[in-house]
MDTraj code that builds the backbone (N, CA, C; nanometers):
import mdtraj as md
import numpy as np

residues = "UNK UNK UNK UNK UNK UNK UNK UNK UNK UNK UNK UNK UNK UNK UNK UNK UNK UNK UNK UNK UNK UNK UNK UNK UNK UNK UNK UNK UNK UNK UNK UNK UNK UNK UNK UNK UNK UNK UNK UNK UNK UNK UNK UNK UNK UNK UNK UNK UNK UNK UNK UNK UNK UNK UNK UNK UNK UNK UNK UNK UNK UNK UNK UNK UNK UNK UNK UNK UNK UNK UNK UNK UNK UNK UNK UNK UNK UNK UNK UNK UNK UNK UNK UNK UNK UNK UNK UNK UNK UNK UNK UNK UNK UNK UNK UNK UNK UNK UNK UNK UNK UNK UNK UNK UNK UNK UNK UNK UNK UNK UNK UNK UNK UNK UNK UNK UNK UNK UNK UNK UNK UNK UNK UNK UNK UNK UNK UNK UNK UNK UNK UNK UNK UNK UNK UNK UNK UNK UNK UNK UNK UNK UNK UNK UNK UNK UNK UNK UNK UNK UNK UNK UNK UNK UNK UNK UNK UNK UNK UNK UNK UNK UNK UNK UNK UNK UNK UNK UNK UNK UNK UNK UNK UNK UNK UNK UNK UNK UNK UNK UNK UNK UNK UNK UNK UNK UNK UNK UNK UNK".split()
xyz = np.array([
    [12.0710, 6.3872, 12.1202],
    [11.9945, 6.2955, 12.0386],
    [12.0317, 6.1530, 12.0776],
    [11.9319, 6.0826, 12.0811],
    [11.9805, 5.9691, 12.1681],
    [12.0320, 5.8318, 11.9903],
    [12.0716, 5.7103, 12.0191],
    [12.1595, 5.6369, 11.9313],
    [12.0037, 5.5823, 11.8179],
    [11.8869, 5.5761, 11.9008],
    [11.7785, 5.5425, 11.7943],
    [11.7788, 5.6195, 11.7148],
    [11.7380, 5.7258, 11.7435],
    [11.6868, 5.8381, 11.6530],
    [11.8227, 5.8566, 11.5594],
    [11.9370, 5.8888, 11.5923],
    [12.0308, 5.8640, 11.5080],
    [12.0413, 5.7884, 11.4164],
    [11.9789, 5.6584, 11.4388],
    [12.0043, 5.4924, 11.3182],
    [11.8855, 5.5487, 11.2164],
    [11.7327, 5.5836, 11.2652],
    [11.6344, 5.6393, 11.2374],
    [11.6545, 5.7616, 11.1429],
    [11.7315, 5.8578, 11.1626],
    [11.7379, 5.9430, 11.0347],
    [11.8379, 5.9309, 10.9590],
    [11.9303, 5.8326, 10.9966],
    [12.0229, 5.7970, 10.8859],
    [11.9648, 5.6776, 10.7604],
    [11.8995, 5.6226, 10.8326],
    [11.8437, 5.4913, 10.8044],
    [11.7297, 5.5939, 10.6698],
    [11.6571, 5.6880, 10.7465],
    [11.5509, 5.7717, 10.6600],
    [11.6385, 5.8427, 10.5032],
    [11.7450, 5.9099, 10.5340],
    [11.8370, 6.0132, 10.4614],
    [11.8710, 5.8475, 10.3590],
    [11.9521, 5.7670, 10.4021],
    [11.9523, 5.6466, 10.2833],
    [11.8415, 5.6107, 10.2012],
    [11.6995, 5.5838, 10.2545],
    [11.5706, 5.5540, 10.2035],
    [11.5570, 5.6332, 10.0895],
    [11.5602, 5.7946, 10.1594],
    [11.5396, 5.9061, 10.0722],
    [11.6287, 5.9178, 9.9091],
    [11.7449, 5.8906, 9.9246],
    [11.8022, 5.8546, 9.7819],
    [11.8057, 5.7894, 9.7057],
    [11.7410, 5.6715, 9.7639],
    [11.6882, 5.5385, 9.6783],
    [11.5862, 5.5657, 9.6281],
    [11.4746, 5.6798, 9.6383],
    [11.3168, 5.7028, 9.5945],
    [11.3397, 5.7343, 9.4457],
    [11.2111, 5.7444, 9.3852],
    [11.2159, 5.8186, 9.2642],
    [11.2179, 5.9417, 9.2825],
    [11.3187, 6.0831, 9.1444],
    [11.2672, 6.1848, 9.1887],
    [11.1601, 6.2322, 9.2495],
    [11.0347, 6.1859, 9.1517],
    [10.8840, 6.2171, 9.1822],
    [10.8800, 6.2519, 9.3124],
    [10.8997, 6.1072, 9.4064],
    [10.8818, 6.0672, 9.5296],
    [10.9326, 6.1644, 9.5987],
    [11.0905, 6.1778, 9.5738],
    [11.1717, 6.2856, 9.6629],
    [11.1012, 6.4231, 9.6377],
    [11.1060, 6.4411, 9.5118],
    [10.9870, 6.5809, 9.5032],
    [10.8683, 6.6303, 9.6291],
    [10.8126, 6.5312, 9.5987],
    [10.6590, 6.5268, 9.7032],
    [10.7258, 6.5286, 9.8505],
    [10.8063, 6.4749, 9.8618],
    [10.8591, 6.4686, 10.0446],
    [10.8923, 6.5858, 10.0665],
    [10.9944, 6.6170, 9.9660],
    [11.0156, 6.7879, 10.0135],
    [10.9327, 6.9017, 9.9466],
    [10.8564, 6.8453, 9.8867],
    [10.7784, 7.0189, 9.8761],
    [10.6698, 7.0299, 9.9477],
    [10.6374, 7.1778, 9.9853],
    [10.5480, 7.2110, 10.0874],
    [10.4070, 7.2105, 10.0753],
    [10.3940, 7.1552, 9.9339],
    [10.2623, 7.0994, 9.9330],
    [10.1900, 6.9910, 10.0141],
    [10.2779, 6.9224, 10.0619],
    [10.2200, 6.7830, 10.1570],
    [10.1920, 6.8197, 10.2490],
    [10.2837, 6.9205, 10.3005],
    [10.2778, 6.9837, 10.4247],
    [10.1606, 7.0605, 10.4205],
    [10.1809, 7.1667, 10.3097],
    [9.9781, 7.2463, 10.3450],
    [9.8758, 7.1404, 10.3830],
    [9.8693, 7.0450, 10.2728],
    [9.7777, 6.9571, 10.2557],
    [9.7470, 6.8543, 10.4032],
    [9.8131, 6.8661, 10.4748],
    [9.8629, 6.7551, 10.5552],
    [9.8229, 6.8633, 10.6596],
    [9.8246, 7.0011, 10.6953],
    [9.7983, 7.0986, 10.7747],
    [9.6384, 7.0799, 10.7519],
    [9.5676, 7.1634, 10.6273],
    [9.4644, 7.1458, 10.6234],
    [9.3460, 7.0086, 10.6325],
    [9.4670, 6.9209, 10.6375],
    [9.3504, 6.7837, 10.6680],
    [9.3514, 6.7752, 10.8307],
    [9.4671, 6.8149, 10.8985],
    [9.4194, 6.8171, 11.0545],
    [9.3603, 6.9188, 11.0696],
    [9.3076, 7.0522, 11.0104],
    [9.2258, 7.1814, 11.0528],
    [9.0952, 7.0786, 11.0218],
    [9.0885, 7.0478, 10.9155],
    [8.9629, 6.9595, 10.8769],
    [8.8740, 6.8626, 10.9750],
    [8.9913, 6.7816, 11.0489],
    [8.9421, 6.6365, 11.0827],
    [8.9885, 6.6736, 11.2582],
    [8.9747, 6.8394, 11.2542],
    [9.0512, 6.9042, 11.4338],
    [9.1161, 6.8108, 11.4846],
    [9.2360, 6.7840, 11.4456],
    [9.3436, 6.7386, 11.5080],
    [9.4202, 6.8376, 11.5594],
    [9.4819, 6.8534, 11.6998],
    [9.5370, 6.9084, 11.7831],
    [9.7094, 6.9409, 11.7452],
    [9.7837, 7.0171, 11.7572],
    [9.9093, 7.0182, 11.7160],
    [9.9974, 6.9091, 11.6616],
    [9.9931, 6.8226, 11.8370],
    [10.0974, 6.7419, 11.8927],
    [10.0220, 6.5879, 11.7295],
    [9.8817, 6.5813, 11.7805],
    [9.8266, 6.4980, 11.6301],
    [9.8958, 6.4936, 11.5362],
    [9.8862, 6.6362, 11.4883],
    [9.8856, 6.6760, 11.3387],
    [10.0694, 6.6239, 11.3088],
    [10.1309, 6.6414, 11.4211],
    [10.2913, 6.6140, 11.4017],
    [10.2873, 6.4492, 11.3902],
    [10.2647, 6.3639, 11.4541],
    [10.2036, 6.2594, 11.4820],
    [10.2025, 6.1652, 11.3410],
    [10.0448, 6.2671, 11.2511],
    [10.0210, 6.1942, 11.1499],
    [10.0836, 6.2352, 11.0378],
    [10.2108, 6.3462, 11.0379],
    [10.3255, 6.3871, 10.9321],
    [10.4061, 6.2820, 10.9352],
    [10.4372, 6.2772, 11.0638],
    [10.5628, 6.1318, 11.0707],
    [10.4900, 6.0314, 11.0378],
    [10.3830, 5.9858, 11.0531],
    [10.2997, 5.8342, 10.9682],
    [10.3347, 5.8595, 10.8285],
    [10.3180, 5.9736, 10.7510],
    [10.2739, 5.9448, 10.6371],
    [10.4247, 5.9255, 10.5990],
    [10.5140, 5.9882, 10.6239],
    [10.6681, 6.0366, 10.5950],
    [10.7134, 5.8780, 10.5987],
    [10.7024, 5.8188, 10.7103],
    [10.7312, 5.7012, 10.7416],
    [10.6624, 5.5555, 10.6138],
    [10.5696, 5.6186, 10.5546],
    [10.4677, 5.5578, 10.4608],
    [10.5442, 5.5903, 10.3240],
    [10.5481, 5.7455, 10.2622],
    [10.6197, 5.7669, 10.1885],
    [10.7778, 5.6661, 10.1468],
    [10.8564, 5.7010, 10.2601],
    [10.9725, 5.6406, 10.2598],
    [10.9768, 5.4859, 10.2665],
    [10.8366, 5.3617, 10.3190],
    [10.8413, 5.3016, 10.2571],
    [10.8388, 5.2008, 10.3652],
    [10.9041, 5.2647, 10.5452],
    [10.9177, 5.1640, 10.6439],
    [10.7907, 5.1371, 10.6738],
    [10.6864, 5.1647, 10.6448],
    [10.5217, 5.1284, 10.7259],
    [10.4491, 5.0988, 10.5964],
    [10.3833, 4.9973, 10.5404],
    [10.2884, 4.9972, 10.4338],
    [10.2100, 5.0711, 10.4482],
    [10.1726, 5.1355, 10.3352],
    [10.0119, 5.1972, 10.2877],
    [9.9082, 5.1686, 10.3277],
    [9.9065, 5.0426, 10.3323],
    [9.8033, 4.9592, 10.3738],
    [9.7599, 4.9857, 10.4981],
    [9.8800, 4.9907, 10.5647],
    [9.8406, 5.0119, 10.7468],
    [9.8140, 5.1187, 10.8099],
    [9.7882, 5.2166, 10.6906],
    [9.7974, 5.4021, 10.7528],
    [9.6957, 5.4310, 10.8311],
    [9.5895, 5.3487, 10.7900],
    [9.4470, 5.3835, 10.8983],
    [9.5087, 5.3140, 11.0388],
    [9.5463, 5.1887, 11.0187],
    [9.5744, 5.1144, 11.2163],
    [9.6678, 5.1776, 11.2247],
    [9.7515, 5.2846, 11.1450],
    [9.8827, 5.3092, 11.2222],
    [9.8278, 5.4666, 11.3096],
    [9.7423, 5.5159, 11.2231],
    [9.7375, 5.6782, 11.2393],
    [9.6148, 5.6542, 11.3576],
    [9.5426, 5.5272, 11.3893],
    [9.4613, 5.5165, 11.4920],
    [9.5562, 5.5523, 11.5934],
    [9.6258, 5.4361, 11.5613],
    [9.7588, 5.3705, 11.7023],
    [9.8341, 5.4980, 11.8344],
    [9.8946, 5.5622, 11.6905],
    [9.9560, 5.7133, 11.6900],
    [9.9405, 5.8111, 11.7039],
    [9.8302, 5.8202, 11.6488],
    [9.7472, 5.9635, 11.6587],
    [9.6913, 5.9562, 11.7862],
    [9.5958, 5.8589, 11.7908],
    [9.5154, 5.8485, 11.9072],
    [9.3931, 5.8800, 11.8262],
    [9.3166, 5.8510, 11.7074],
    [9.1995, 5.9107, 11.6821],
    [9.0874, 5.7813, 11.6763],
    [8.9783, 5.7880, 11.6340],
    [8.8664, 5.6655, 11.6593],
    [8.9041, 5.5967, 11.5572],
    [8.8212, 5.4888, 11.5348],
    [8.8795, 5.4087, 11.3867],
    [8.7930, 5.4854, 11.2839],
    [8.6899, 5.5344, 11.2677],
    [8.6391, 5.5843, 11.1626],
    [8.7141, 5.7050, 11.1448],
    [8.7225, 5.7816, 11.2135],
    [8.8660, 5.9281, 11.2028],
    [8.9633, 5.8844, 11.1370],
    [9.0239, 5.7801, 11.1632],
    [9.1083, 5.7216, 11.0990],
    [9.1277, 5.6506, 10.9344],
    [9.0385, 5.5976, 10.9660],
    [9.0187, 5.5739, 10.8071],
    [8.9905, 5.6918, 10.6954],
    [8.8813, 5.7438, 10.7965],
    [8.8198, 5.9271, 10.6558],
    [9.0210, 5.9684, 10.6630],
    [9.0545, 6.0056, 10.8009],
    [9.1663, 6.0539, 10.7264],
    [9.2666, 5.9810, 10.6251],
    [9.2905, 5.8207, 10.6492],
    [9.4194, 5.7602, 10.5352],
    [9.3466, 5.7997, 10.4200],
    [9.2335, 5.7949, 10.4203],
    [9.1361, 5.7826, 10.2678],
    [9.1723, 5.9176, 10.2119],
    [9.1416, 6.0505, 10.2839],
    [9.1896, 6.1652, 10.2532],
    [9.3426, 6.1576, 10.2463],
    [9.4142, 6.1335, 10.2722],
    [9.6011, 6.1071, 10.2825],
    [9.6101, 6.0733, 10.1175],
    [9.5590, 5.9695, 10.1444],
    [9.5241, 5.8468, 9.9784],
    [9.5191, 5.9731, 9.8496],
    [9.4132, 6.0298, 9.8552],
    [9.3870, 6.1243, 9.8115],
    [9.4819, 6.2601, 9.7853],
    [9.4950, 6.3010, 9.8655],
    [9.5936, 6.4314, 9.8247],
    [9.7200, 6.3882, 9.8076],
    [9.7969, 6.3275, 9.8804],
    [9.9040, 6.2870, 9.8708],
    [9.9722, 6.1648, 9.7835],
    [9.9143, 6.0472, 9.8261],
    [9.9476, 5.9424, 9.7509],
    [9.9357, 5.9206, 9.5694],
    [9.8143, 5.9965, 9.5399],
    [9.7648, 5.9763, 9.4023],
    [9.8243, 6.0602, 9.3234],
    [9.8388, 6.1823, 9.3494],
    [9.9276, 6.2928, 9.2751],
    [10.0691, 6.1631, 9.2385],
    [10.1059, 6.1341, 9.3373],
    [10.2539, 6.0847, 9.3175],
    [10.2175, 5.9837, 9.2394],
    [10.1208, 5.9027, 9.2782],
    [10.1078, 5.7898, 9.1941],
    [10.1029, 5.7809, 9.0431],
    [10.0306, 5.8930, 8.9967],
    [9.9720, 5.9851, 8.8788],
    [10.1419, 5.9954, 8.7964],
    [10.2150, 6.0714, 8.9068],
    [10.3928, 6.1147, 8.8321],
    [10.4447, 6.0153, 8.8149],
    [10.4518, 5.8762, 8.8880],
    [10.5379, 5.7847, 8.8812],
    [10.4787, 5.7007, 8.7412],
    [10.3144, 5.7386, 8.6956],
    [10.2992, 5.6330, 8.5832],
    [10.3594, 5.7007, 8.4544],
    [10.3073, 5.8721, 8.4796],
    [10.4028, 5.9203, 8.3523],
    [10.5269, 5.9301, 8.3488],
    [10.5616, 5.9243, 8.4796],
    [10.7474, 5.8889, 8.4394],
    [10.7857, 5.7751, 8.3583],
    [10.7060, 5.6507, 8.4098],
    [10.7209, 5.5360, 8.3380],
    [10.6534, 5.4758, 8.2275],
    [10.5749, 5.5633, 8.1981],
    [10.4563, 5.5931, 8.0729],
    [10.3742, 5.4594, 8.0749],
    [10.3529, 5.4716, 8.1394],
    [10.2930, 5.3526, 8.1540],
    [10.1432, 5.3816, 8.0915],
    [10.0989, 5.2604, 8.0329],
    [9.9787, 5.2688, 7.9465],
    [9.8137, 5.3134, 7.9548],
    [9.8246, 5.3017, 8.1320],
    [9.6781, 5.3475, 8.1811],
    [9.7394, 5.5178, 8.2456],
    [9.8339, 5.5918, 8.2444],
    [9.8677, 5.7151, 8.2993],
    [9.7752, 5.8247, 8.2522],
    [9.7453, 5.9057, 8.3235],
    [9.6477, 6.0292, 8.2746],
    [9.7716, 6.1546, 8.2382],
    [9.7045, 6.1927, 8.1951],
    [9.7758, 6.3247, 8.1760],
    [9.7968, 6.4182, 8.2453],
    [9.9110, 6.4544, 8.2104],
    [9.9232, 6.5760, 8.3636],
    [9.7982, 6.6877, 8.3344],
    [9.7160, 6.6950, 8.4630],
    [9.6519, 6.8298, 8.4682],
    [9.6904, 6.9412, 8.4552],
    [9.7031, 7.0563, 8.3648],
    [9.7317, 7.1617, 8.3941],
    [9.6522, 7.2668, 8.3699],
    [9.6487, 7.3435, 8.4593],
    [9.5336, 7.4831, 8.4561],
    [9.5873, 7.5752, 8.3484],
    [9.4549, 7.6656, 8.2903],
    [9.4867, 7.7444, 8.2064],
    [9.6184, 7.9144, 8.2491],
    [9.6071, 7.8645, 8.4072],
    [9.7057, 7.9909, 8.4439],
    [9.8436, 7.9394, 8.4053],
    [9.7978, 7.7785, 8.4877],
    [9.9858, 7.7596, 8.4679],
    [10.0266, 7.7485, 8.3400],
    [9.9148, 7.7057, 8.2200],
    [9.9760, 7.7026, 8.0743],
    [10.0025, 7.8546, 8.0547],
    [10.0133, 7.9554, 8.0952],
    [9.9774, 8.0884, 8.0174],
    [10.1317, 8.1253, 8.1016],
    [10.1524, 8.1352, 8.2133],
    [10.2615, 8.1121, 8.3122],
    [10.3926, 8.0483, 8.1775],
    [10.3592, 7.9140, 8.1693],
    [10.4596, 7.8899, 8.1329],
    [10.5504, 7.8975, 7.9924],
    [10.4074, 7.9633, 7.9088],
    [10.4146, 8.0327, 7.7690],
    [10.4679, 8.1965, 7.7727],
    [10.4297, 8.2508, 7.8883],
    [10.5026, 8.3634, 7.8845],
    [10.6523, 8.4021, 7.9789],
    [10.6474, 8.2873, 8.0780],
    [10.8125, 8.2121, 8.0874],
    [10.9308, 8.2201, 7.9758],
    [10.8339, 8.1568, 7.9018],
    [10.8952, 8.0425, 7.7884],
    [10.9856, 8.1503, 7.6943],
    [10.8630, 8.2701, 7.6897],
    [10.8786, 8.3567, 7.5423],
    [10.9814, 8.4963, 7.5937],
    [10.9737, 8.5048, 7.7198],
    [11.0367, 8.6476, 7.8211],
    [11.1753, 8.5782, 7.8130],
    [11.1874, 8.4223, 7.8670],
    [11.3360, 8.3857, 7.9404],
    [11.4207, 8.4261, 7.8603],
    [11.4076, 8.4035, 7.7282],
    [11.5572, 8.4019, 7.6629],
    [11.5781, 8.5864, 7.6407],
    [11.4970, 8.6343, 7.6564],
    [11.4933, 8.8266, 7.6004],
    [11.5001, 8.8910, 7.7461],
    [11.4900, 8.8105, 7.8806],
    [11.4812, 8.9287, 8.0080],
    [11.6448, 8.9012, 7.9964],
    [11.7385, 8.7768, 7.9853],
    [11.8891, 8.8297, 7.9582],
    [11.9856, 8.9621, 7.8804],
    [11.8493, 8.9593, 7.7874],
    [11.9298, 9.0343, 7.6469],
    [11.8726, 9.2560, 7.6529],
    [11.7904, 9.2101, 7.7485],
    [11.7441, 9.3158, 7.7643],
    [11.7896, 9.4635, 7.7797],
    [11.7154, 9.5125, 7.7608],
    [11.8179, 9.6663, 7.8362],
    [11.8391, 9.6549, 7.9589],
    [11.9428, 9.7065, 8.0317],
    [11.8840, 9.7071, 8.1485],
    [11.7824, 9.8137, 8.2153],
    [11.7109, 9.8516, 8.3406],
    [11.5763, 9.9102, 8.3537],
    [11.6047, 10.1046, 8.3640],
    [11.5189, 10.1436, 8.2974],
    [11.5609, 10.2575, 8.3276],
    [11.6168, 10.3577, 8.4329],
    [11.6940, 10.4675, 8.4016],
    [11.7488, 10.4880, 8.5554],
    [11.5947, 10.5944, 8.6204],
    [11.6205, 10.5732, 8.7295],
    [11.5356, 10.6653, 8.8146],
    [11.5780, 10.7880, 8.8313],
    [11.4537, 10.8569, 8.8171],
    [11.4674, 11.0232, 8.8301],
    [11.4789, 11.0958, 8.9069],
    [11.5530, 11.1505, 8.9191],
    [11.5998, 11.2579, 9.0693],
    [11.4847, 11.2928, 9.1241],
    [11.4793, 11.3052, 9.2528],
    [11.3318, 11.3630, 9.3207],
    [11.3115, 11.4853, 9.3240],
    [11.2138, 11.5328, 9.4215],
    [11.2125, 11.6860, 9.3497],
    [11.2823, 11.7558, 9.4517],
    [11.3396, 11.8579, 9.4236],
    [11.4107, 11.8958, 9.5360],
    [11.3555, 12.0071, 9.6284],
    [11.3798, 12.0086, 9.7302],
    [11.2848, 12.1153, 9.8290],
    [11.2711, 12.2071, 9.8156],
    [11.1762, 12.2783, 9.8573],
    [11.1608, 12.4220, 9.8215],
    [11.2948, 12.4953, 9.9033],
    [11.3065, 12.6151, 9.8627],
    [11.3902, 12.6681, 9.9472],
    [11.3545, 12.7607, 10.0571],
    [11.4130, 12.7903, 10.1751],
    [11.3967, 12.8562, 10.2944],
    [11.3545, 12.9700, 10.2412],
    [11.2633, 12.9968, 10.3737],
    [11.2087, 13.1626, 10.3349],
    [11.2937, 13.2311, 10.3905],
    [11.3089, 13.3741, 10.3324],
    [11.3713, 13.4780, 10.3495],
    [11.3379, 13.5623, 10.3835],
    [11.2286, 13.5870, 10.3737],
    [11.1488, 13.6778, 10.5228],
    [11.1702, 13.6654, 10.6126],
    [11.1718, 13.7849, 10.7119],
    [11.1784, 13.7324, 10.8452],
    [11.0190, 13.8119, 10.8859],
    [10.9740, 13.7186, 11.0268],
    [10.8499, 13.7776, 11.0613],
    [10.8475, 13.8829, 11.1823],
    [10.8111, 13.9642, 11.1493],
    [10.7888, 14.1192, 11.2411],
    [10.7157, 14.0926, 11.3701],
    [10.7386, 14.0803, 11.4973],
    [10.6440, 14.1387, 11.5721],
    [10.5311, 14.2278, 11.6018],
    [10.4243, 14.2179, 11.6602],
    [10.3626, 14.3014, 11.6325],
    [10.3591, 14.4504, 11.7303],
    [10.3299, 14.5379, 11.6916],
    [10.4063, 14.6407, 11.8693],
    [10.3070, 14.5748, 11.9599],
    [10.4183, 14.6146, 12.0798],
    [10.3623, 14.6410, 12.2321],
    [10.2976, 14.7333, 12.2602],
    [10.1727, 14.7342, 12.3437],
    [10.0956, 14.8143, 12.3813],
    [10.2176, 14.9159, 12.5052],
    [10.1184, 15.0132, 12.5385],
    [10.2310, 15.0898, 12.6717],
    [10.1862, 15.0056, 12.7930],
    [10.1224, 14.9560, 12.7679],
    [10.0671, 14.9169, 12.9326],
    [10.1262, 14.7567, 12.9630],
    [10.1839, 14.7104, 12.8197],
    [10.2348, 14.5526, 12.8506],
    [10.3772, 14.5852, 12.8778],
    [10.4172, 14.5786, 13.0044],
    [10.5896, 14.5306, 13.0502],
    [10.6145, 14.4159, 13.0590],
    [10.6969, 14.3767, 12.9474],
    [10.7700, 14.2877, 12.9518],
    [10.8684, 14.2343, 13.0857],
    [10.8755, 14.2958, 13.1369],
    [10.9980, 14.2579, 13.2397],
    [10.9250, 14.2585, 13.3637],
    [10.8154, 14.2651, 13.3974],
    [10.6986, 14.2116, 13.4708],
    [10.6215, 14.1068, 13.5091],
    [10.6194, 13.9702, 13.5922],
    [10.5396, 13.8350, 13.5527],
    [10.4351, 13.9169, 13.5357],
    [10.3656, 13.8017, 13.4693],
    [10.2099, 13.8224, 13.4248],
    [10.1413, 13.8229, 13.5572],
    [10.1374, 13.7554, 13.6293],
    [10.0457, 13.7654, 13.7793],
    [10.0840, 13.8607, 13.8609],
    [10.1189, 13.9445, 13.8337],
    [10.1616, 14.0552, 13.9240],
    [10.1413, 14.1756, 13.8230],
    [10.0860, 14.1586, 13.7309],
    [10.0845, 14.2992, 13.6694],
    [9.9265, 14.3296, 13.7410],
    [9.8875, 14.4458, 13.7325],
    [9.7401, 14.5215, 13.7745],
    [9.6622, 14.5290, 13.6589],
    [9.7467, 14.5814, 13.5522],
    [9.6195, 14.5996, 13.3900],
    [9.6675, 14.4677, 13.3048],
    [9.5933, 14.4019, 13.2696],
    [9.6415, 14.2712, 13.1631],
    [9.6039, 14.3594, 13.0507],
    [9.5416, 14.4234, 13.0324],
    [9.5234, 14.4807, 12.8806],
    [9.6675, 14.4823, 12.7922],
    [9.6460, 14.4456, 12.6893],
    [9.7546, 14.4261, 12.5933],
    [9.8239, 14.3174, 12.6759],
    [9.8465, 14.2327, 12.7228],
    [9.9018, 14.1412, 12.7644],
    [9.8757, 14.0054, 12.6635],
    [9.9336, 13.9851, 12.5796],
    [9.9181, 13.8585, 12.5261],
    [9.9111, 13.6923, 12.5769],
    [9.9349, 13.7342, 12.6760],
    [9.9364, 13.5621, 12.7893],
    [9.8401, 13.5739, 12.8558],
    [9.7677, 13.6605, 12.8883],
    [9.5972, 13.6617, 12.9369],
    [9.4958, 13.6766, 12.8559],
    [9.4002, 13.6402, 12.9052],
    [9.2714, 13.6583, 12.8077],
    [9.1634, 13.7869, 12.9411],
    [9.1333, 13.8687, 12.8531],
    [8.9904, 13.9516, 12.9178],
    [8.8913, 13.8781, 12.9269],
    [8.7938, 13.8883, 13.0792],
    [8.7062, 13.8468, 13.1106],
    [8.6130, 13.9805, 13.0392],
    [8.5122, 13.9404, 13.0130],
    [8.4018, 14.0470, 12.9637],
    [8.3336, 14.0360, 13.0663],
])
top = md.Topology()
chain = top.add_chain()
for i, resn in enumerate(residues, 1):
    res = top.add_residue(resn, chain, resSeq=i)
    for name in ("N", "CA", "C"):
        top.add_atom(name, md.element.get_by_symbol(name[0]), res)
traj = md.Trajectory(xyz[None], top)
C-alpha cells in the first residue's frame, strides 16, 4: 500500500467517528451498497464505474468532496456524459442522501422532520418482536425429537435354487456345450 492511500484511509477511519450515528449507520449498511448496485444496473455502468461512483459518494458522505459537486465529480471519475451524470447525483440525492437527511432531522427534531415511514410488515415485525422477546428466554426449551423408525429386520429366508435340468453341466463353458436347452445363460432361437 503505498504512503497516500495510507494518509487516505486513516484520514477516512478519523472522518468516520466524527459523523453522526445516522451517518455512520448509512456508510455501513448494505443498503447503499444495493442501492448504489442497482443505480449502475440502471444507468449500465460497467464494474470498474460502478466502483468509481461508490468511492464518489463515500468520499461525499464522509464530507471530503461537497454534495454539490457529485454530478462534475462522478462526470470526471466515472467517465459518464454530463446528463448521465446529473440523472445519476439526482438519483444518489435520492436514495441515499435523503433517507439520511430525513434521520438526521428526527434525531434533532427538528421542526419541519417527517416521520419515520414505516410499513405495516415492519410494524407487525416489531410488535411481535416486542411481545415473543421477553417469553422466547423463559420458555421451555423445544421439544426433544423422536427416535426414527428403526429398520426392518433381515430376512430369514433363504432363497432356493431352482433344479438343473440333466442336460445343463455346470462345469462346461457355455460355448462349447452342443444342447443349450436348460441352459440359463442362453436364450433359444425359435
Amino acid at each position: 500500500m503505498q504512503p497516500e492511500d495510507t494518509q487516505l484511509q486513516s484520514a477516512m477511519q478519523e472522518r468516520f467517528t466524527k459523523l453522526p450515528k445516522v451517518v455512520q449507520d448509512a456508510i455501513t449498511s448494505a443498503d447503499v451498497e444495493k442501492h448504489l448496485r442497482e443505480l449502475a444496473n440502471t444507468h449500465k455502468l460497467h464494474l470498474d464505474q460502478w466502483t468509481k461512483l461508490e468511492n464518489e459518494v463515500m468520499l461525499a458522505l464522509l464530507g471530503f468532496e461537497p454534495v454539490g459537486d457529485l454530478a462534475k465529480n462522478i462526470k470526471s471519475e466515472v467517465g459518464t456524459d454530463e446528463a448521465s451524470s446529473i440523472a445519476i447525483a439526482a438519483d444518489i440525492s435520492k436514495i441515499v442522501f435523503e433517507p439520511i437527511r430525513g434521520e438526521l432531522e428526527r434525531l434533532l427534531e427538528h421542526p419541519e422532520a417527517k416521520a419515520e415511514t414505516v410499513s405495516s410488515v415492519d410494524t407487525v415485525r416489531t410488535q411481535v418482536l416486542a411481545s415473543t422477546g421477553n417469553n422466547a428466554l423463559t420458555a421451555s426449551p423445544a421439544p426433544s425429537v423422536a427416535p426414527a423408525t428403526p429398520p426392518a429386520p433381515a430376512p430369514e429366508t433363504k432363497v432356493e435354487r431352482a433344479a438343473l435340468t440333466p442336460s445343463y453341466a455346470p462345469s462346461v463353458a457355455s460355448h462349447e456345450r452342443k444342447t443349450i436347452e436348460g441352459d440359463p445363460y442362453r436364450e433359444q432361437l425359435a
